[in-house]
VOMIMI-341686 format. One record per residue (C-alpha): x, y, z; residue in one letter; residue number from 1. Coordinates in pm, whole numbers, plus 50000, padded with zeros to 5 digits. Example, Ala and Ser with C-alpha at 12.3 -4.5 7.8 and 13.67 -1.06 7.14 Angstrom:
BEGIN
<site c1="51230" c2="49550" c3="50780" residu="A" num="1"/>
<site c1="51367" c2="49894" c3="50714" residu="S" num="2"/>
END
This chain:
BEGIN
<site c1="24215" c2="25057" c3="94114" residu="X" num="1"/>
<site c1="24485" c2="24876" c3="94343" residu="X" num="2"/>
<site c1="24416" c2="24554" c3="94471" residu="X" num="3"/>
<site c1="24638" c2="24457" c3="94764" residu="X" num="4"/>
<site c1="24812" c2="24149" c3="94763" residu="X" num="5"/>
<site c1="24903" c2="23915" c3="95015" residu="X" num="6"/>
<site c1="25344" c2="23868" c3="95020" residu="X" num="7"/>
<site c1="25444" c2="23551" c3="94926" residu="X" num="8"/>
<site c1="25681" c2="23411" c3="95212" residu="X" num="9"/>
<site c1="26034" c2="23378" c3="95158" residu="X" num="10"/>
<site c1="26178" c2="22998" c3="95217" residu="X" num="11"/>
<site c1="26548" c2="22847" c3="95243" residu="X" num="12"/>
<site c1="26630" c2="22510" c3="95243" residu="X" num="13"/>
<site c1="26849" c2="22362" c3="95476" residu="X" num="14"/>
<site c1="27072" c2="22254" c3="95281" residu="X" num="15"/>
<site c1="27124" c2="22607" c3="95159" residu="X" num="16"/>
<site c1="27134" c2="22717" c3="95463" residu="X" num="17"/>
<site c1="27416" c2="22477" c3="95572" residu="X" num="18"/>
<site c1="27652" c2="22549" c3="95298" residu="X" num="19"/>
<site c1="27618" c2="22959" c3="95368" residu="X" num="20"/>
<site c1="27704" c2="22873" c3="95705" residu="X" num="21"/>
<site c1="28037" c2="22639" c3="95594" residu="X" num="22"/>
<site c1="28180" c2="22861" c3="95349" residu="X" num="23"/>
<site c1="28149" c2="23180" c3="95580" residu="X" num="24"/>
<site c1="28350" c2="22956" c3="95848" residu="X" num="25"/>
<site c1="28607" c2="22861" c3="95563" residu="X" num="26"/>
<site c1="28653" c2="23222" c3="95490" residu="X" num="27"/>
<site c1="28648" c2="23333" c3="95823" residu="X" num="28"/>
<site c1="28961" c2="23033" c3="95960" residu="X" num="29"/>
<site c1="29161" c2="23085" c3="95667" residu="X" num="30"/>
<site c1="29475" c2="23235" c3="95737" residu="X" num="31"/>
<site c1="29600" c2="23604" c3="95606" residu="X" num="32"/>
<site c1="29872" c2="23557" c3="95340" residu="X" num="33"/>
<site c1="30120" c2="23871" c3="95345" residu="X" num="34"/>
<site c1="30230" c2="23977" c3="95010" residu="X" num="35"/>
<site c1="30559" c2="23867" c3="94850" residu="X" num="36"/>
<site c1="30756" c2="24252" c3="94825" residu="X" num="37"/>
<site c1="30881" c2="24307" c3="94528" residu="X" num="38"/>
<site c1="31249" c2="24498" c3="94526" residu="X" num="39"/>
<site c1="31218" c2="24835" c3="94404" residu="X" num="40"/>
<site c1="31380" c2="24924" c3="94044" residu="X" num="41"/>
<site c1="31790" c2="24976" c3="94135" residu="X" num="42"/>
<site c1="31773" c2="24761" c3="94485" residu="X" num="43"/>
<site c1="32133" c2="24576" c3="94579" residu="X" num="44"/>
<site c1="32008" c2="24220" c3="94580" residu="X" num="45"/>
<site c1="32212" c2="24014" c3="94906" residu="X" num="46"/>
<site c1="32341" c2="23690" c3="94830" residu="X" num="47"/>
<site c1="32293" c2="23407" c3="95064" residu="X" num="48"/>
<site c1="32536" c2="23288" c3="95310" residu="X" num="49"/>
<site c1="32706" c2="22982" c3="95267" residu="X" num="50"/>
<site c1="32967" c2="22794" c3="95517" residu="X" num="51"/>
<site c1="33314" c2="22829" c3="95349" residu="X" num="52"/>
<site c1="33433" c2="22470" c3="95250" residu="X" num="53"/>
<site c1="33793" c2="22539" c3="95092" residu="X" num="54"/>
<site c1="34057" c2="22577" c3="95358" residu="X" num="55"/>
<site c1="34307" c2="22816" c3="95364" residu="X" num="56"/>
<site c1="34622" c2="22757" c3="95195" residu="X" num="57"/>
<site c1="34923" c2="22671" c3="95430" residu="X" num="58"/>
<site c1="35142" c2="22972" c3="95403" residu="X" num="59"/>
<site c1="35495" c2="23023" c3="95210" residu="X" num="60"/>
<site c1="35772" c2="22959" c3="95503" residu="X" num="61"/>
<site c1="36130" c2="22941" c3="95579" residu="X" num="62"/>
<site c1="36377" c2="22650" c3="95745" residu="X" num="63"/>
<site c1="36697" c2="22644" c3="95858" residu="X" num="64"/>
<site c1="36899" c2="22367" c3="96072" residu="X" num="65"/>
<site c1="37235" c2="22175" c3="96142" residu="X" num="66"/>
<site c1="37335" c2="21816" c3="95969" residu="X" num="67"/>
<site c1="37625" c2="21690" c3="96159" residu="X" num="68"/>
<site c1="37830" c2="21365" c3="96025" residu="X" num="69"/>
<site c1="38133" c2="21202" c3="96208" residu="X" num="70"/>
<site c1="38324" c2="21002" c3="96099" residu="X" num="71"/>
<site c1="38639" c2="20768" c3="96283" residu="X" num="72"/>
<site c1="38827" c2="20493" c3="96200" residu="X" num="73"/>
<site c1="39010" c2="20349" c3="96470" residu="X" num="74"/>
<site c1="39249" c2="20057" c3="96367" residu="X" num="75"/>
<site c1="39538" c2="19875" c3="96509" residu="X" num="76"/>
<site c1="39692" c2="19550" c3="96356" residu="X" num="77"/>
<site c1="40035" c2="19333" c3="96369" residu="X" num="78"/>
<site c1="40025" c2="19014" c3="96150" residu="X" num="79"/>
<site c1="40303" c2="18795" c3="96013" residu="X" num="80"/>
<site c1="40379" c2="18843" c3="95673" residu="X" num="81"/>
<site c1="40658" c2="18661" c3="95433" residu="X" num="82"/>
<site c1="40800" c2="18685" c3="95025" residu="X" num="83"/>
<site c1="40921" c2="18304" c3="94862" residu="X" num="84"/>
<site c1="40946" c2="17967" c3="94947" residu="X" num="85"/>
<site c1="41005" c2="17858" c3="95292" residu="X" num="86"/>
<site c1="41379" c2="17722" c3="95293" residu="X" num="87"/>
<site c1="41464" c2="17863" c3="94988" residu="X" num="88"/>
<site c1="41772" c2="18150" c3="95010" residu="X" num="89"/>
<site c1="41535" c2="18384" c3="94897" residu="X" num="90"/>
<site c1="41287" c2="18332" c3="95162" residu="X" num="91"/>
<site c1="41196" c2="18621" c3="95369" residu="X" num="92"/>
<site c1="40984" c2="18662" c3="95665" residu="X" num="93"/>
<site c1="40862" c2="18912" c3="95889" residu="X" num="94"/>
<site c1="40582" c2="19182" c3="96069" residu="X" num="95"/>
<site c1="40360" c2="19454" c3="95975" residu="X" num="96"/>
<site c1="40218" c2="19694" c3="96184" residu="X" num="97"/>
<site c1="39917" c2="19908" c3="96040" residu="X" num="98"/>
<site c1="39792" c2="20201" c3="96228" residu="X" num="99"/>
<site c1="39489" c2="20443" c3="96130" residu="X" num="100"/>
<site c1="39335" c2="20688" c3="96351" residu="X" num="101"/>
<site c1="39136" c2="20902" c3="96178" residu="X" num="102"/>
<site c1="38830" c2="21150" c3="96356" residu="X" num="103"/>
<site c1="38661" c2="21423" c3="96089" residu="X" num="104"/>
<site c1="38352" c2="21593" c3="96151" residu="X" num="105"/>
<site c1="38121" c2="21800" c3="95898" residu="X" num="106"/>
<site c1="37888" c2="22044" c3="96065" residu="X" num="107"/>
<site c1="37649" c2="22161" c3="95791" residu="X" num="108"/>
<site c1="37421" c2="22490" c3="95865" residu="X" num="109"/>
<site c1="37126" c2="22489" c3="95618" residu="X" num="110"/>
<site c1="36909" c2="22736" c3="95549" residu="X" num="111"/>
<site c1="36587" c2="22738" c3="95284" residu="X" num="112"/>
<site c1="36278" c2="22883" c3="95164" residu="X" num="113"/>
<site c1="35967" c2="22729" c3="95073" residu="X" num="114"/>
<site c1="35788" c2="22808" c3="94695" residu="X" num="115"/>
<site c1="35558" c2="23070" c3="94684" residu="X" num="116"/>
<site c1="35258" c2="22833" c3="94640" residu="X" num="117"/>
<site c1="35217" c2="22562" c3="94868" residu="X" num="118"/>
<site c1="34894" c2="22500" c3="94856" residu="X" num="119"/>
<site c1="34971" c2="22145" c3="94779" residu="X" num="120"/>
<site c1="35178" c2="22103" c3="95099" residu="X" num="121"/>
<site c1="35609" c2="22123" c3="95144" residu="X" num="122"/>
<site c1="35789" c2="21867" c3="94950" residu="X" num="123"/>
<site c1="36059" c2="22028" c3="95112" residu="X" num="124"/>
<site c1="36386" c2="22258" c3="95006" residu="X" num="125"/>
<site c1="36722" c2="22319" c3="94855" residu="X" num="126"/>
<site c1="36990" c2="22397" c3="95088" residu="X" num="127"/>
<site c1="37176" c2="22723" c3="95116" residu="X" num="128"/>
<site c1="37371" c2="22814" c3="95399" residu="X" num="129"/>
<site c1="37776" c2="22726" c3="95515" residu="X" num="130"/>
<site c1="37993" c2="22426" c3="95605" residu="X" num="131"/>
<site c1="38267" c2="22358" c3="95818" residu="X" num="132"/>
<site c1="38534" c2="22052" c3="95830" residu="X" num="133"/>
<site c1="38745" c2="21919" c3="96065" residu="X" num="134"/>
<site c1="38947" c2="21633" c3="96145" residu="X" num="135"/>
<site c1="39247" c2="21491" c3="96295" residu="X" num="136"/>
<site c1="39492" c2="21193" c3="96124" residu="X" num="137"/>
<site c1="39777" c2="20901" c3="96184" residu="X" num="138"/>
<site c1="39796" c2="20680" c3="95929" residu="X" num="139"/>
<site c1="40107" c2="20473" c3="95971" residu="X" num="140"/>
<site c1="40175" c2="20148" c3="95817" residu="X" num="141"/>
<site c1="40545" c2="19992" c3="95888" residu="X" num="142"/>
<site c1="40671" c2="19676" c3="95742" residu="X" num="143"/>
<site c1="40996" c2="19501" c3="95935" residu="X" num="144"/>
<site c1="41197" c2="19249" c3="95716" residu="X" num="145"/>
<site c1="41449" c2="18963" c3="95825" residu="X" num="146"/>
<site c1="41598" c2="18950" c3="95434" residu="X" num="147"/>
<site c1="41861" c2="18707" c3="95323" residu="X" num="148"/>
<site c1="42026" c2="18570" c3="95035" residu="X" num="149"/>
<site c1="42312" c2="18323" c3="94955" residu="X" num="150"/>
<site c1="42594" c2="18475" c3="95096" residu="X" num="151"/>
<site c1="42418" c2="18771" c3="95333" residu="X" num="152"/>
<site c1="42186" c2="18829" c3="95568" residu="X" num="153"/>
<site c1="42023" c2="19183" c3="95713" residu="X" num="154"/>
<site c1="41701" c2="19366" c3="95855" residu="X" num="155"/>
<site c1="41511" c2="19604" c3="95654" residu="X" num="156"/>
<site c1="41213" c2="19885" c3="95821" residu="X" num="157"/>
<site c1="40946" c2="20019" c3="95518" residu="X" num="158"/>
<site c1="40767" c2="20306" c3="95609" residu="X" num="159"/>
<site c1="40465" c2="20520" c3="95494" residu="X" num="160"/>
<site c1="40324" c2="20791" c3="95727" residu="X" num="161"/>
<site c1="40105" c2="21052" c3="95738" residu="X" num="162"/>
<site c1="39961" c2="21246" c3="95981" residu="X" num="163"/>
<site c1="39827" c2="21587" c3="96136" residu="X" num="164"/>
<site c1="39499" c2="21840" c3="96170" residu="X" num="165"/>
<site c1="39301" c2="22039" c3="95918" residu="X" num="166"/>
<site c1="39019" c2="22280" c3="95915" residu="X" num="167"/>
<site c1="38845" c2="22383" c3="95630" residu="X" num="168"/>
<site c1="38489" c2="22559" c3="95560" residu="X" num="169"/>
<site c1="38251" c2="22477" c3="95195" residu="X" num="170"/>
<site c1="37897" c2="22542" c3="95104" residu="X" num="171"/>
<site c1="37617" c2="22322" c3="95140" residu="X" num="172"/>
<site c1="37516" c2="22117" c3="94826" residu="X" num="173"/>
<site c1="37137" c2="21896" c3="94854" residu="X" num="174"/>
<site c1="36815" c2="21917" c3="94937" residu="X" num="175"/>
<site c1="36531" c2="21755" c3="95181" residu="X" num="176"/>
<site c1="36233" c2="21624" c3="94999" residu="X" num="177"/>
<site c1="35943" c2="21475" c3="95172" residu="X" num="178"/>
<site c1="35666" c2="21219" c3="95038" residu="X" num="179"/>
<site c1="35332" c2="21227" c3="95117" residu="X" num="180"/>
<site c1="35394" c2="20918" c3="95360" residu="X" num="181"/>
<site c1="35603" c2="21128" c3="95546" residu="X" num="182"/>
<site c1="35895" c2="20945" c3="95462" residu="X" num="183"/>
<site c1="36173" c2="21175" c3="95358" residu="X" num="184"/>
<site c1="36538" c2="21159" c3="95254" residu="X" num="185"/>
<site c1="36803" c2="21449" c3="95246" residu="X" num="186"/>
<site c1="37111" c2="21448" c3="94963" residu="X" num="187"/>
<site c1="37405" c2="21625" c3="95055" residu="X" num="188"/>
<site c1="37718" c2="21686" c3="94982" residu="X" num="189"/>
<site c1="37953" c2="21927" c3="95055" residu="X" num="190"/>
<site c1="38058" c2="22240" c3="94755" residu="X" num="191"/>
<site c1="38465" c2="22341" c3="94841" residu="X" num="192"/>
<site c1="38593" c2="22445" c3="94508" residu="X" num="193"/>
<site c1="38696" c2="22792" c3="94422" residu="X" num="194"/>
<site c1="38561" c2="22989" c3="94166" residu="X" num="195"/>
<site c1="38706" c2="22799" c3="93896" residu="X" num="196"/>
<site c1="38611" c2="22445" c3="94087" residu="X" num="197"/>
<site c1="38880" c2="22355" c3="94155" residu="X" num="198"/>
<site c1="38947" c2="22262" c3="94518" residu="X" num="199"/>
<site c1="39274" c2="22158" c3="94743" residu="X" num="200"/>
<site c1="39303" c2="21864" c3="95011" residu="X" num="201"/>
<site c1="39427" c2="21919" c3="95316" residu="X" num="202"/>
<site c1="39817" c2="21880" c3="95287" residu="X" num="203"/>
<site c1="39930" c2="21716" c3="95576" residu="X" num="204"/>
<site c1="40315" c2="21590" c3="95627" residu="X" num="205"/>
<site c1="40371" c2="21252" c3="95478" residu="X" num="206"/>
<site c1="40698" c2="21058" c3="95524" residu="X" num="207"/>
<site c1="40873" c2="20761" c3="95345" residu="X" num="208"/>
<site c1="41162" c2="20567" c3="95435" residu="X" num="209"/>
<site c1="41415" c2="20252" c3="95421" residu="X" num="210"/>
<site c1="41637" c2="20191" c3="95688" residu="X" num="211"/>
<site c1="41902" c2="19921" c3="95681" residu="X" num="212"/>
<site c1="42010" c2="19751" c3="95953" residu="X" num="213"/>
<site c1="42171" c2="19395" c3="96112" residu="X" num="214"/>
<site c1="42408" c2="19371" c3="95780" residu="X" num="215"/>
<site c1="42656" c2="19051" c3="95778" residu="X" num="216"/>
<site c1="42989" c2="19136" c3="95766" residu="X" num="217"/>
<site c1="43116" c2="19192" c3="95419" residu="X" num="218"/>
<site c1="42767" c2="19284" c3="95249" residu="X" num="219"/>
<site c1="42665" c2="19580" c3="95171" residu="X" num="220"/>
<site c1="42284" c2="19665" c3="95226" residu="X" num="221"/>
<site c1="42041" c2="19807" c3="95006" residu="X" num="222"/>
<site c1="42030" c2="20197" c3="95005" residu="X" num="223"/>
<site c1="41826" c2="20391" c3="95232" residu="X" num="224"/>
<site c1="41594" c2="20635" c3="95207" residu="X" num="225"/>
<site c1="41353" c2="20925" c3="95380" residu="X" num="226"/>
<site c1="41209" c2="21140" c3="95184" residu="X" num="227"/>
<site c1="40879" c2="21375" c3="95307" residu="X" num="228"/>
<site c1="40642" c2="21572" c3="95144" residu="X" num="229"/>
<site c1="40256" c2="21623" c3="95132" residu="X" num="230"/>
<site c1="39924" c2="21432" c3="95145" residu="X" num="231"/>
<site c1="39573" c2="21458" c3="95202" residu="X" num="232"/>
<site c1="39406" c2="21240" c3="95487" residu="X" num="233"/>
<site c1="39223" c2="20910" c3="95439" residu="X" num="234"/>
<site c1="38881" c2="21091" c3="95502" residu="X" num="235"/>
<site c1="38834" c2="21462" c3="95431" residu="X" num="236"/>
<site c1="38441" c2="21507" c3="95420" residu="X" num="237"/>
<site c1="38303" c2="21259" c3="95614" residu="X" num="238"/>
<site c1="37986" c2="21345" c3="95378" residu="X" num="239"/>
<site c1="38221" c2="21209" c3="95032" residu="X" num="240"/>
<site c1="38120" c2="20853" c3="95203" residu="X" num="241"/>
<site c1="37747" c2="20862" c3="95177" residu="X" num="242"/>
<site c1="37644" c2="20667" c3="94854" residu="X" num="243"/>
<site c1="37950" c2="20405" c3="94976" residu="X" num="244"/>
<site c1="37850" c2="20067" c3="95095" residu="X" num="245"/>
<site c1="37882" c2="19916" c3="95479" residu="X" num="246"/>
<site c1="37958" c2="19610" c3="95615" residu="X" num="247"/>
<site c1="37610" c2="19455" c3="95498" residu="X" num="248"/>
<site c1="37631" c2="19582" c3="95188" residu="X" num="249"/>
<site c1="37379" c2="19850" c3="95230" residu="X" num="250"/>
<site c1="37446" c2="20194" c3="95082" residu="X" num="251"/>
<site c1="37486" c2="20426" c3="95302" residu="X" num="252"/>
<site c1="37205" c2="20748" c3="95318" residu="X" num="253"/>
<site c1="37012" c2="20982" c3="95520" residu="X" num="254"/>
<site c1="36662" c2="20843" c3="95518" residu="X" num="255"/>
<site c1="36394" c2="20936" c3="95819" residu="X" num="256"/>
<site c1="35999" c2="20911" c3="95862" residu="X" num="257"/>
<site c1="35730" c2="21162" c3="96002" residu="X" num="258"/>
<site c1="35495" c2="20983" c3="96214" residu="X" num="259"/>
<site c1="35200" c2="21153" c3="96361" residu="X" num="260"/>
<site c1="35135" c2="21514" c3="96338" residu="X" num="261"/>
<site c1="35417" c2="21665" c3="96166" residu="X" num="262"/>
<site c1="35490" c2="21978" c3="96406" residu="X" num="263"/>
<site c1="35749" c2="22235" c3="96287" residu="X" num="264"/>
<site c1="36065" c2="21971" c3="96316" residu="X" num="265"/>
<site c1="36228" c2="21735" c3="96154" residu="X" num="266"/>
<site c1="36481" c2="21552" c3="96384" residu="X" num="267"/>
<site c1="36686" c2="21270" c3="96305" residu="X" num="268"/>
<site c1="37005" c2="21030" c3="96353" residu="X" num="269"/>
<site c1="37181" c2="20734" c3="96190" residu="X" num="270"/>
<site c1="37485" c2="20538" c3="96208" residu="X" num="271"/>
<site c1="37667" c2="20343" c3="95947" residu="X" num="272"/>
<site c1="37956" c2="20117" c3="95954" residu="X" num="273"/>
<site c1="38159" c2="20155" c3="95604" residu="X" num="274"/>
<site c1="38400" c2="19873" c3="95433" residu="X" num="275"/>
<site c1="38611" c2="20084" c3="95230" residu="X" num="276"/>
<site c1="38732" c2="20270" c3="95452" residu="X" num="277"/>
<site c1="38633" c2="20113" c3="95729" residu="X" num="278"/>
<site c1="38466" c2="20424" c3="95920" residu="X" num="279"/>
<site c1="38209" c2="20442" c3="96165" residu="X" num="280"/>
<site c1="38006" c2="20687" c3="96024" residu="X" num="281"/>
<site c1="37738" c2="20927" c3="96266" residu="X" num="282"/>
<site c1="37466" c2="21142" c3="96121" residu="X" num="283"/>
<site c1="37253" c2="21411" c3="96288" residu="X" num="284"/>
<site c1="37000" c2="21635" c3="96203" residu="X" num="285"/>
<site c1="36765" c2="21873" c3="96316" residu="X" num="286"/>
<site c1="36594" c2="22108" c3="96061" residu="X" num="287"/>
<site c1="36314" c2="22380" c3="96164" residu="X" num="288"/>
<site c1="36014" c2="22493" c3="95977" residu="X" num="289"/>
<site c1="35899" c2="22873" c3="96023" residu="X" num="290"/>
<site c1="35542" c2="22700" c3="96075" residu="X" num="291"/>
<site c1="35392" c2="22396" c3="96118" residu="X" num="292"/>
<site c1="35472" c2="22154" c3="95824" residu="X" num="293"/>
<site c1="35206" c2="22041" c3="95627" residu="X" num="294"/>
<site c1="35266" c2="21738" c3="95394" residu="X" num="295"/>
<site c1="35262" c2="21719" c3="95052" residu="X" num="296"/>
<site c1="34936" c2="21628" c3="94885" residu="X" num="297"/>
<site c1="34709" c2="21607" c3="94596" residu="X" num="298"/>
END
């Protein structure tokens, strides 16, 4: 026998009900996450980029150029000169006349190469390349005598002369070097041995002589002479006189500084007055870089 039963009602807090309503909302706003893809087995994997920070090495280059140096002395003198006591018998008096021209040029035409690795910048180069000389001479120096003794009297003329033109042609000995400063200082010199090193001056005509003259009557003079042969000139290469000192007792050199962006040139002059000899001494130089010339570093 069934006996019917009334349904018991179904209830739901609020409270319930509230936080069924909040987490649907959380569920429903949160966003959709997309899977991270895994590479398939045997995938090339792609490095990042990255912006390249090392900069290229300068590259490997060549130079060439001309150094020029001139050199003249240019002297003219007469001054009184005299040999023993004044009043004495023996006493003689007198002039001298010294003359020196002298005008030599070296024209230098270097040529270099860089090392293969500069990636620390260009310290410079050794020089290759050819040299030429030339020069013109008078070098004349003339002493006039009023000579005596006790019974005679008479004039003597001493003389020592040289003089004439040379060319000659050498190699290129040196180098540039440059500091990181940019200061820089080129050695030269020029090679004109043979192939045994040994080398010949120029021989230019050189004269000696005694004359005689004004002899009191019944003395006989002293014998005279003139005799020639050959000599080199006062200056050959003008470039034998760097290292000497000038007339504020500097040594002479070929010094320069690079100031602001160094370019492809190196450009250049000086002038030095020597003592011994006494030549005015004019250097040039102008030496090109294949490239723009990047300055030593660390």
């Amino acid at each position: 026998m069934r006996t019917n039963r009334a349904r018991r009602p179904s209830y739901v807090t609020a409270g319930a009900a509230l936080l069924f309503v909040q987490v649907l909302a959380a569920c429903s706003a949160a966003p959709a996450t997309n899977p991270i893809p895994t590479p398939a087995p045997g995938a090339a994997t792609v490095a990042p980029a990255r912006a390249e920070t090392d900069a290229p090495a300068p590259p490997s280059g060549t130079w060439t150029g001309t150094i020029t140096l001139h050199g003249v002395i240019n002297q003219d003198e007469t001054k009184d000169i005299s040999s023993g006591d004044v009043g004495s018998v023996y006493y003689e008096s007198g002039t001298s006349h010294d003359t020196t021209q002298t005008d030599a040029t070296d024209t230098f035409n270097v040529t270099g190469q860089d090392p293969s690795d500069v990636s620390y910048g260009m310290d410079g180069f050794d020089f290759t390349g050819s040299a030429a000389n030339t020069g013109t001479t008078l070098e004349r120096y003339v002493q006039n005598w009023n000579k005596q003794n006790s019974g005679c009297t008479w004039k003597e003329e001493l003389g020592d002369q040289t003089s004439g033109s040379w060319n000659g042609t050498g190699k290129p000995d040196g180098s540039l070097r440059i500091s990181e400063d940019g200061s820089y200082h080129i050695e030269l010199s020029a090679s004109v041995g043979d192939a045994n090193g040994e080398y010949q001056t120029p021989a230019l005509p050189h004269r000696l002589w005694l004359t005689v003259s004004d002899v009191s009557a019944g003395c006989t003079g002293d014998t005279a002479y003139d005799t020639t042969d050959t000599q080199g000139p006062i200056v050959w290469w003008v470039s034998s006189l760097l290292g000497e000192t000038d007339v504020n007792n500097k040594y002479a050199s070929i010094d320069g500084q690079i100031s602001g962006t160094p370019g492809n040139t190196i450009d250049g002059s000086i002038t030095w007055n020597l003592t011994l000899p006494a030549v005015k001494m004019d250097i040039t130089w102008h030496l090109v870089h294949s490239g723009p010339i990047v300055l030593p570093h660390s």
